[in-house]
N, C-alpha and C positions, 0 to 999 in steps of 0.2 A: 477296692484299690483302683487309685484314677490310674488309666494309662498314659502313659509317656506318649506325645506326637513325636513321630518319625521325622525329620528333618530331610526334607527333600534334596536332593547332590544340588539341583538349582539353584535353592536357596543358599545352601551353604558354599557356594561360586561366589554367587552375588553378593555374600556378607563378607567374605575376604580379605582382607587386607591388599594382596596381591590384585584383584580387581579389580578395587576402587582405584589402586596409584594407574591402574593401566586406562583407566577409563575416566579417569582426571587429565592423563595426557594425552589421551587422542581425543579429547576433548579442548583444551591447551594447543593445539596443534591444527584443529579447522578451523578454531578462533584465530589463528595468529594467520593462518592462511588464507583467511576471508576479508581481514584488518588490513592486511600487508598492503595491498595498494590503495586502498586509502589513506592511510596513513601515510605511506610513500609519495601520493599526490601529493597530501597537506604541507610535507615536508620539503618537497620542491617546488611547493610553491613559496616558500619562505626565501627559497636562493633567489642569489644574481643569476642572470642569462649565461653565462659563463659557467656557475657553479652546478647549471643541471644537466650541461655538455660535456662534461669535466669526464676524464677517457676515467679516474678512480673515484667513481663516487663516493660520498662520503655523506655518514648518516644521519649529520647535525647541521643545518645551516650555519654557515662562518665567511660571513656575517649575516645576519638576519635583516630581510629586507621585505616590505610592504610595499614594495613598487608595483607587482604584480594585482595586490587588491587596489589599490589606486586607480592602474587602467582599469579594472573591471566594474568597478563603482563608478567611474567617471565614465563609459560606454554608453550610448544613450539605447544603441539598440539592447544588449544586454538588459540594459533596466527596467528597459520597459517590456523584455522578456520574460522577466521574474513578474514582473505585475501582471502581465497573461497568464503566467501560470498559475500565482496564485487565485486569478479571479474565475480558472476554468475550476481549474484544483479544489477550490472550498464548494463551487455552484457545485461538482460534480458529489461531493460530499454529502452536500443536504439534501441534494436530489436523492441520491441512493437511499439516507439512511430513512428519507419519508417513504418513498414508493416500496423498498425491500421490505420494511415493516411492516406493514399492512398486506403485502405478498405471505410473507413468515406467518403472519399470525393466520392467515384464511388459511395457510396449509396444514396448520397445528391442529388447529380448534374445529374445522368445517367438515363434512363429509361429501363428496359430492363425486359424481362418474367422470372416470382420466387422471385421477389425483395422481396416481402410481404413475403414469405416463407423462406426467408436467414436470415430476421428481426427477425422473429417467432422463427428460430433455435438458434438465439444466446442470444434472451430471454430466451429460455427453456431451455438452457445451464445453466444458473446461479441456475437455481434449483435444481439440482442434486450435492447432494454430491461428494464433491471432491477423496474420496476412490473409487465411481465406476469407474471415469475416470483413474485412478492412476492403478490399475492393468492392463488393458488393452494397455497404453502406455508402462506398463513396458515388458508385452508380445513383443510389436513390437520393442522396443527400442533395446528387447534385441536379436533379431534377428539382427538389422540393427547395431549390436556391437556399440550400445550408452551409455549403461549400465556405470557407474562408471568414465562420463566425461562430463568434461564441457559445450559441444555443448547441450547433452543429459539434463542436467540438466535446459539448458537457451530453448532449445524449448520444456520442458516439460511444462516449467511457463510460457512461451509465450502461450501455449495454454490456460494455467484457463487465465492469464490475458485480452486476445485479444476480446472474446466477448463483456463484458464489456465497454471496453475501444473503440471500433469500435461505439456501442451505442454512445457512451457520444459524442465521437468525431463528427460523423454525425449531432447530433442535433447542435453542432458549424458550422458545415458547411453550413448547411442548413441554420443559422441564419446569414450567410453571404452574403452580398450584391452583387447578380450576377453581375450586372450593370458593377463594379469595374471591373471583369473580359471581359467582353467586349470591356470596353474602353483599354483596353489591348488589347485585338485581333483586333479591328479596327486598332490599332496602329500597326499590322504585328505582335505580338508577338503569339505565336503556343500557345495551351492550356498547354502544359506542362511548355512553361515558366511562363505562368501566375502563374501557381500553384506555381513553387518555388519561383517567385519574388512578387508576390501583396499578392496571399492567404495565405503561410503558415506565412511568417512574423507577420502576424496581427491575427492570432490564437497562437500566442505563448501560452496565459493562457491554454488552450484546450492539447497543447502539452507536456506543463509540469504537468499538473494532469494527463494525462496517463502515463507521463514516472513516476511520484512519486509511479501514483498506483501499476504500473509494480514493482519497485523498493522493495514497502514495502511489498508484498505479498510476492516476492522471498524473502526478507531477512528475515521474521518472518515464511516460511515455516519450517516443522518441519517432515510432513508424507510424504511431496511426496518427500525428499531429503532424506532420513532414510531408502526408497525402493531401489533407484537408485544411490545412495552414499556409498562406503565402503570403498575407499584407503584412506588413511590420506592426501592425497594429494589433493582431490577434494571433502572430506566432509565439508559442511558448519559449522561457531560457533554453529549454534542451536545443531545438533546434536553432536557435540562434547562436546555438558555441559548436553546432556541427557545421552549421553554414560558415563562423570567421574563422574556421579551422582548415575548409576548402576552399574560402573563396581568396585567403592570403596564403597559401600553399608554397607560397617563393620565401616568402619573409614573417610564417605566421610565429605570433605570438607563445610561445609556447608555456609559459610564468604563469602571463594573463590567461589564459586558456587554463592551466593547472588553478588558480583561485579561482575560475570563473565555478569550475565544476565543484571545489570546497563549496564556496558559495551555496552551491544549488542543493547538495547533498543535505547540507545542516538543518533545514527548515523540518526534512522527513525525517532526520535522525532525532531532531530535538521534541516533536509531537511523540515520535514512539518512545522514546525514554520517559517523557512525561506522564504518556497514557499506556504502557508496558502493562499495569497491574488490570486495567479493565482490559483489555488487548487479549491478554492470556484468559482472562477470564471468559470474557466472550468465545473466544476460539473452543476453548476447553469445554464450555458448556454445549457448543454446538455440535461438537464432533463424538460427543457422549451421550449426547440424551436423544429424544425421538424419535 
C-alpha cells in the first residue's frame, strides 16, 4: 500500500484561493505605489503651466500639450547632457561586463589563498554608503587629474558597480558545466580559448544583466557625477536638470523640468524591458548557484 503524503498547513495556505487574491493585491498595490509618480511626472508633463498649478488636479491632461518636450529637446545644455550620459553610461557598461568577467570566472574555476576574503570584501562593499566611497575617489581622482572627465567618471562607476556584478557573475560561472570546458581542452584548445569560444557565449544572460546593471546605475547617478562633473561638456542629464531647477529657482520651468526627467527615465526603462528575460535570468542564476 503506497502512502498518502501529508499535505503540509504551509502548503495548503499557499494553494488557497484566499492567498493568492491577497497576494495579487498587495502585489497590485507596490506596483501601483512605485508607478504613481512616474506616471504622475509623465502626465504633467503633458499639461499647460497652468494646468499642473491647478489648486484640483486632475488626472488627464485637457488639453494635451508638448510644449514642455519642445523646451527640453531644444535645450542645448540638456542635450548634450543626455549625450554624456549616454557616452559614460555605455563605456561604463563594457568596462564592467569585460573586467567583472574574467573577475567571475577566476573566482569560480581557480583555487588560490584569500579567495574567502576577496568574497567577504566585495560583500562588505555593498554596505556602505556610496558618499563614503565618493570623497575619497575624488581625493585620488583629483591628484591623477581625472576630475571633470570621461575616463574619471566611467572608472568611478565601474567601481560601485564591479562588486556586485563580480558576485552575480561568479555564481553563473560556477553553475557552468566544467565538463564542456575539458572536452575543449582535450581537443588542444588553451583555457583562454575555451573561455572565449564555449563559456562566454552560453552566459550571455549573466553578461547582459551586468552590463544593464552597470548601465542603469551610471545613468540614474546623481552624487557621485555632481562631485567629479563641472564643464558642460562632461556633465551628465541628471545633473544638468538639478542644476536648471536651482539655478532658475524664481521662474524655473517646471513642465520642461517634468519631460526633461520622462526623457531621461525612458532609455533605462526601455533596455530593461527589452533585456528583463536575460536580467532575471542572470540575477537568478547568480544568487542560486556557487
Amino acid at each position: 500500500m503506497m502512502r498518502r503524503r501529508r499535505s503540509r498547513p504551509g502548503r495548503q495556505i499557499e494553494g488557497s484561493f484566499v492567498f493568492r487574491r491577497a497576494r495579487d493585491l498587495v502585489t497590485v498595490i507596490l506596483l501601483a505605489w512605485i508607478a504613481f509618480p512616474f506616471l504622475w511626472g509623465l502626465i504633467s508633463s503633458l499639461k499647460t503651466a497652468d494646468a499642473i498649478f491647478s489648486r484640483v488636479p486632475t488626472l488627464l491632461p485637457n488639453p494635451v500639450t508638448l510644449q514642455h518636450y519642445y523646451w527640453a529637446f531644444t535645450n542645448a545644455r540638456f542635450m548634450r547632457g543626455l549625450l554624456n550620459s549616454f557616452v559614460v553610461a555605455g563605456a561604463t557598461a563594457l568596462l564592467a561586463m569585460t573586467i567583472c568577467a574574467a573577475a567571475a570566472y577566476s573566482l569560480a574555476r581557480y583555487r588560490y589563498r584569500f579567495k574567502k576574503s576577496i568574497m567577504t570584501f566585495f560583500v562588505s562593499t555593498q554596505m556602505l554608503p556610496r558618499v563614503l566611497v565618493a570623497i575619497p575617489l575624488f581625493v585620488i581622482f583629483t591628484r591623477l587629474r581625472l576630475v571633470d572627465t570621461y575616463l574619471g567618471l566611467v572608472l568611478g562607476y565601474a567601481t560601485f558597480a564591479a562588486p556586485f556584478a563580480i558576485l552575480m557573475l561568479r555564481g553563473f560561472f560556477a553553475g557552468f558545466p566544467v565538463e564542456l570546458e575539458e572536452s575543449a581542452w582535450i581537443d588542444g584548445a588553451s583555457r583562454l580559448q575555451a573561455f572565449f569560444r564555449i563559456v562566454l557565449p552560453l552566459i550571455v544572460p549573466g553578461i547582459i544583466a551586468t552590463g544593464l546593471f552597470a548601465f542603469v546605475l551610471a545613468w540614474n547617478d546623481l552624487l557621485f557625477a555632481m562631485i567629479l562633473a563641472r564643464s558642460a561638456s562632461v556633465v551628465p542629464a541628471a545633473v544638468v536638470l538639478n542644476n536648471l531647477a536651482h539655478s532658475q529657482f524664481a521662474g524655473t520651468n517646471y513642465g520642461g523640468l517634468l519631460a526633461g526627467g520622462v526623457i531621461l527615465t525612458l532609455p533605462a526603462v526601455i533596455f530593461f524591458l527589452s533585456l528583463q528575460h536575460h536580467l532575471i535570468a542572470g540575477m537568478t542564476a547568480g544568487a542560486t548557484k556557487g
